[in-house]
C-alpha positions, 0 to 999 in steps of 0.5 A: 804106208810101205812102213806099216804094209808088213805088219797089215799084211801079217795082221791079216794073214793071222785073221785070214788064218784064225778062221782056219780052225772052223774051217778044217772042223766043219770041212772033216766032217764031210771030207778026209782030213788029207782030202780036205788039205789037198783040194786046198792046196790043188785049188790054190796052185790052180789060181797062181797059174794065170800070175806065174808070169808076174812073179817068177824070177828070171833065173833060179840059183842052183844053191838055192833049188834045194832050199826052195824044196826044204821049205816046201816039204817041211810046210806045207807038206811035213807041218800039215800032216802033223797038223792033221794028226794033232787035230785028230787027237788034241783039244785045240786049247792045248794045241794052241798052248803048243802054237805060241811056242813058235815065234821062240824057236823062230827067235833062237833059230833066226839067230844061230843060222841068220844072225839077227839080235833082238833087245831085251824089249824083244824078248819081253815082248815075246813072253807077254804074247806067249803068255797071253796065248796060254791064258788064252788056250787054257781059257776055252772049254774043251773038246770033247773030240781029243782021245790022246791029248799028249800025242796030239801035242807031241804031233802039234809041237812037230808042226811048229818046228816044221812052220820055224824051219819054214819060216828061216827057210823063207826069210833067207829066201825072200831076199832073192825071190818073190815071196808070191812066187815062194808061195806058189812053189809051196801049193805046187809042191803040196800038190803033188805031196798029198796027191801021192798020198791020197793016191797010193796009200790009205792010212787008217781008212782016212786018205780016201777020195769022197763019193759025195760033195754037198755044196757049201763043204766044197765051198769051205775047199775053195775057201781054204784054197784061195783065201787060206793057203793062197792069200794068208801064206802069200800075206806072212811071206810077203811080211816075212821078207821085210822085217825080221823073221822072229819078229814075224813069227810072234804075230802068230800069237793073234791067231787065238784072239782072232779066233775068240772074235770068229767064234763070237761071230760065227758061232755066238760065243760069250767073252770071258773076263779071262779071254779080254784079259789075255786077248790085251795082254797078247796085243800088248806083247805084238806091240813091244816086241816090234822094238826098233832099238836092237843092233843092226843084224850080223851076216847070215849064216845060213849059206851054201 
């Protein structure tokens, strides 16, 4: 079982993450987007307050206070206002085409700054669920919600550079801390990020405070809060710190399978032939790229 715990826990957090998308949509139309990302974030600091006890270390490396903060601002901070705008201006087939580009740029990022190798089957591994991802997004209908799709892909792709400097930041860091408490760091500090945002500045008459709260949105906040920002980010960074970083990163990819299977529960939507097959063809490259063969990681680089 302490083998096969990160890869429970990454499989959850992309279910946990998957259900998201839904989330965000249903939430925007009762809240601002930039709102909606703060009460998630505020409602899940608020929870790690009561454990901060059990997970903060003893003494935090002063080199190391400024990659916490690095982390931190390029996600949750930089990743969700990118995020925010992509959804705002893309279908999210073509944002999720955009997604399935992380676990490369995980993969060339983990071996330049902290020298981890992958085999051949590795790589074979990420191009399948790469591959499988795309079918996936370009197997979905479009939204009729995307007035400026290239915009909002250009929007989406800087948001999973910020989730791959993120997710080095964090593999580098979770050697040292607890990855609960890097968690925690990251709600206090997108906190107080979209805080300022909401009050002092007002950017297209979107970062307003509401004036009304029906009952099952301010539900979906709380929601968001603890299971998606608390429970999933808690989830991929306790994965992330025990195994490689690229091999995390391509559990990514589940997210459009999981997202097909919400969107038949929820929402009674139909499987396409097209879906199964780019739904297998996604397990089927998670399941090779997790490869036990490649070399024994070098030195990390990324040190200060």
């Amino acid at each position: 079982m302490k083998k096969l715990a990160p890869f429970i826990a990454l499989v959850i957090a992309m279910v946990l993450w998957s259900s998201t998308f839904v989330a965000l949509k249903y939430s925007f139309r009762y809240f601002p987007p930039m709102f909606v990302i703060f009460s998630r974030m505020f409602v899940a600091a608020i929870c790690f307050i009561p454990l901060l006890p059990f997970i903060k270390p003893e003494k935090i490396k002063k080199k190391d206070i400024y990659l916490i903060l690095s982390m931190a601002v390029l996600e949750p901070c930089f990743y969700f206002v990118f995020e925010a705008l992509a959804l705002k201006n893309t279908t999210s087939s073509q944002a999720g085409m955009i997604t399935a580009l992380l676990p490369l740029i995980v993969a060339a990022g983990a071996a330049f700054f902290l020298g981890e190798t992958n085999s051949k089957k590795t790589y074979t591994g990420f191009v399948l669920a790469i591959i499988g991802a795309v079918v996936l997004s370009f197997s979905g209908g479009a939204d009729a919600e995307s007035p400026n799709p290239l915009l909002g892909n250009f929007y989406e792709f800087l948001a999973m550079t910020c989730a791959a400097g993120y997710t080095l930041l964090l593999k580098r860091l979770s050697s040292s801390y607890n990855p609960f408490f890097l968690t925690a760091v990251q709600t206090f500090c997108g906190s107080i990020f979209f805080a300022l945002i909401l009050f002092t500045g007002n950017l297209a008459g979107t970062f307003t405070i509401p004036s009304q709260w029906p009952l099952f949105p301010v539900f979906i906040l709380i929601y968001l809060g603890i299971f998606i920002t608390m429970g999933a980010y808690g989830l991929f960074n306790y994965g992330v710190s025990k195994i490689p970083a690229s091999k995390a990163s391509v559990f990514v990819n589940l997210i459009p399978v999981f997202s097909v299977i919400w969107g038949w529960a929820l929402l009674n939507e139909k499987f396409t032939v097209s879906q199964c097959f780019a739904g297998a063809l996604i397990l089927i490259g998670v399941w090779v790229s997790q490869d036990k063969t490649e070399k024994k990681p070098a030195a990390p680089v990324l040190e200060t």
